[in-house]
N, C-alpha and C positions, 0 to 999 in steps of 0.2 A: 428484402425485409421492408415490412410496412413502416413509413413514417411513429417516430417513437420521441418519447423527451424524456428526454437525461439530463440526470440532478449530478456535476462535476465537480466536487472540492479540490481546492486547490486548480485551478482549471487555468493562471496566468504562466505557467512554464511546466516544465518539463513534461511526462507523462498527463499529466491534466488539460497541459492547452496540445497537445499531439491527438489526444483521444478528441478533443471538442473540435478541431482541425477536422479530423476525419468522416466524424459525424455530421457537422454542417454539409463538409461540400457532399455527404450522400441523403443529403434532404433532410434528419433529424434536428430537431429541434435542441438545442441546448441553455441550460442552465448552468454558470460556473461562478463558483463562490472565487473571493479574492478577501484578501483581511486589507485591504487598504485602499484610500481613493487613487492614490499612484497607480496601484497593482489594477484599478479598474480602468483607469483610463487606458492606462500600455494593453488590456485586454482587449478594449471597445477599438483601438487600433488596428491591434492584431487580428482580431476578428469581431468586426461587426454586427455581425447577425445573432452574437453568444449574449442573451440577457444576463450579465455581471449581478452578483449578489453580494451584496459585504458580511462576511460570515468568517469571526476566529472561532477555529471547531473546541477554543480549549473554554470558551464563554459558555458552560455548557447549560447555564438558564435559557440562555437566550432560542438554541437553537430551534424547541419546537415549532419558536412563532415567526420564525425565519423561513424554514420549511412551509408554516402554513401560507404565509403571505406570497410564496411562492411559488406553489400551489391555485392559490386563489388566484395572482396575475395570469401566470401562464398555462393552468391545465393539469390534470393529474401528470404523475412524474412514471415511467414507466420503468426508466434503469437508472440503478442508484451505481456511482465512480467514486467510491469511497477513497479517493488516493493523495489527498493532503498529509502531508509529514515532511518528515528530514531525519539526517543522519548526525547521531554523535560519537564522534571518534575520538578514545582517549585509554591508556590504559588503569584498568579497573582501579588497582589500589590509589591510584594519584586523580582519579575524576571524581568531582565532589556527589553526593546522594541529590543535592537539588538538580545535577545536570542530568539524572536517573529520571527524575522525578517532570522534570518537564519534556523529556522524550515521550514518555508515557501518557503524560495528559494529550498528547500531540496525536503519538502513531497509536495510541490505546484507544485513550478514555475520547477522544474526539472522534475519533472513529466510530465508537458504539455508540456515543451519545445522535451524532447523525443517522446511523442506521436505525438506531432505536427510534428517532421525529417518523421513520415512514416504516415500518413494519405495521403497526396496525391497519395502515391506510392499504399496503400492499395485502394484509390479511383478509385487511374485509373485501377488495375489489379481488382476491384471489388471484393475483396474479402479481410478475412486478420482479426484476433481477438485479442483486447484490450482487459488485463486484469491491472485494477487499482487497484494495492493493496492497500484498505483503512484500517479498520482498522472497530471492534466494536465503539472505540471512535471516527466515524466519523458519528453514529448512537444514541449515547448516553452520558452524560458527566460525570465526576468526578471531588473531588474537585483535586485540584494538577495537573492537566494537560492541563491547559487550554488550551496554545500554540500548543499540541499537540492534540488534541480536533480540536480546530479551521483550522487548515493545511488538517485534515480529513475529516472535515466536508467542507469545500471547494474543496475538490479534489472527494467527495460523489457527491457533485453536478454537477462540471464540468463533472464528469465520466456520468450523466444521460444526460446532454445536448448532450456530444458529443456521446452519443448512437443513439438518437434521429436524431442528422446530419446526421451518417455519414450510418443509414440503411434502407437510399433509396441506396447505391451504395453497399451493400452484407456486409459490415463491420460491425462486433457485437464486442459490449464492454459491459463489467460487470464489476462491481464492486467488491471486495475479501473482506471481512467482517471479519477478525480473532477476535477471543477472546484471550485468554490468551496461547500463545504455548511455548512449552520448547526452545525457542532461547535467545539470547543474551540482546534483547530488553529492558527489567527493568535491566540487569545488567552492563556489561561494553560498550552499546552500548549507555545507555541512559546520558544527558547530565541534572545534577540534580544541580538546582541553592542553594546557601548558604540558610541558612534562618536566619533572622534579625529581626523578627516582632515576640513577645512573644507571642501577643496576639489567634497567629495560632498555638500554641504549642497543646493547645489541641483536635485542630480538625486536624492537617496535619500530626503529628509526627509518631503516631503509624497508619496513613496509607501508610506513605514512609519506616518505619520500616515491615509493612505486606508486603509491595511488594517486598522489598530486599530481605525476607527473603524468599519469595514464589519463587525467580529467579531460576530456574532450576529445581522446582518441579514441573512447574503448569499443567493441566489436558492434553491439547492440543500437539499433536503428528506432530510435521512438517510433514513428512513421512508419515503421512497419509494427511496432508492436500496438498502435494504435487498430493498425485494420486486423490483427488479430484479436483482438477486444471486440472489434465490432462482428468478426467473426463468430466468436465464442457468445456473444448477444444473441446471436441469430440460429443458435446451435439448439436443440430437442432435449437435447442430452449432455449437459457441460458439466467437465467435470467438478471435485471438488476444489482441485488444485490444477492451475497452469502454470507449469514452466517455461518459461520464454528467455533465449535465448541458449546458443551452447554452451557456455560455463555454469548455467544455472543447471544444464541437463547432466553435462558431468560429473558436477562438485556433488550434487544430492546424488547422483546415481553411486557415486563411490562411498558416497556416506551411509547408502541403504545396504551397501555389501560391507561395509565395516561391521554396521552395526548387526547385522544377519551374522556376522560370524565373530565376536563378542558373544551374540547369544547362545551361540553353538559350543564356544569354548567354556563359559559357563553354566550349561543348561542344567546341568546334575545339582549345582548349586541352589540355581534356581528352585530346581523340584524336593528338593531337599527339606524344606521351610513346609510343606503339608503336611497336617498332623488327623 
């Protein structure tokens, strides 16, 4: 693949600095946002060569002229790593609507608001690749994660629309489907409400107890799902959605035969309703 520069959110751990890891040592050029001077300097450590940008994607004035000054330092931007967020785990009746609400400004509304700073730029040079990092749980659900379920499964969607838009003018976007990977994500990343309602002790407890304790064992290899990113970069033909890893292949695979045979046991129902 020809030398390329890639615009990284979130780019000082997990998925974001793996992906900008991979891309440096194959010659690309990287750009990776960080929301603080801490988070830039632990980047400029980590990796040198990644031009750090301070960018909260939930600022969402700010970001066009973030992008543009970004742009104008280093060069047009070729692939956009839309993969800044976190996770909130809580269940539904006991998590407050503001901890809804800034999941969504986070894995949502910051997400669009960055893709939206370079769609035009990507439209007019006709070219240019959107990667939305969603998530398995933007494909399937669990109990204890609603909030972060639902930010996924709206940013799943948005990501097929603006597929759809934007490739009559050469721009492809896909969606990044991870399962379960050794990052920070279930541990000091995620944002896990009290719990107050006895009556979910026994369905919630010993699954926020498996997930804590599963934090830094679990199957999935950032490091490799980075060079599968750079893969799918590189690819003629990508699709709308990747699944990466095998729990993300199983759990949707059995949720797409649930839901095929649901539709089968209701279909008369269904047809029912044309008048």
């Amino acid at each position: 693949m020809p030398p390329k520069t890639f615009f990284i959110t979130g780019a000082n751990s997990g998925f974001g600095l793996a992906i900008a890891s991979a891309a440096v040592q194959m010659g690309h050029k990287v750009i990776g946002t960080v929301r603080s001077e801490m988070s830039r300097t632990g980047l400029a450590e980590a990796l040198p060569e990644v031009r750090a940008v301070l960018c909260d994607v939930t600022e969402f004035d700010r970001i066009p002229d973030i992008v543009r000054r970004a742009q104008d330092e280093h060069g047009p931007v070729d692939v956009l790593i839309n993969n800044a967020g976190y996770g909130h785990e809580g269940i539904l009746e006991e998590s407050p609507i503001d901890a809804m609400r800034r999941q969504f400004d986070v894995n949502v509304f910051g997400a669009v608001a960055i893709a939206k700073a370079f769609l035009p730029r990507f439209r007019a040079r006709r070219s240019g690749f959107i990667v939305n990092v969603t998530s398995m749980g933007g494909m399937i659900t669990m109990p204890g994660i609603a909030y972060y379920c639902a930010s996924k499964f709206a940013l799943q969607g948005i990501s097929e629309v603006m597929r759809s838009e934007m490739a009559p003018f050469g721009v492809r976007v896909t969606a990044l489907c991870p399962g379960s990977f050794r990052t920070d994500w279930a541990g000091r990343s995620m944002v896990r409400t009290e719990r107050s309602i006895a009556d979910y002790d026994e369905l919630f407890d010993p699954i926020r107890e498996a997930r804590q304790a599963k934090s830094g064992r679990q199957l999935g290899d950032p490091a490799k799902l980075a060079l599968a990113v750079l893969g799918l970069v590189e690819s003629d033909n990508p699709p709308p959605q990747l699944l990466l890893g095998s729990d993300a292949l199983k759990h949707v695979s059995d949720r797409i035969d649930r839901l095929q045979q649901e539709i089968e046991a209701w279909k008369s129902v269904s047809v029912s309703t044309d008048g």
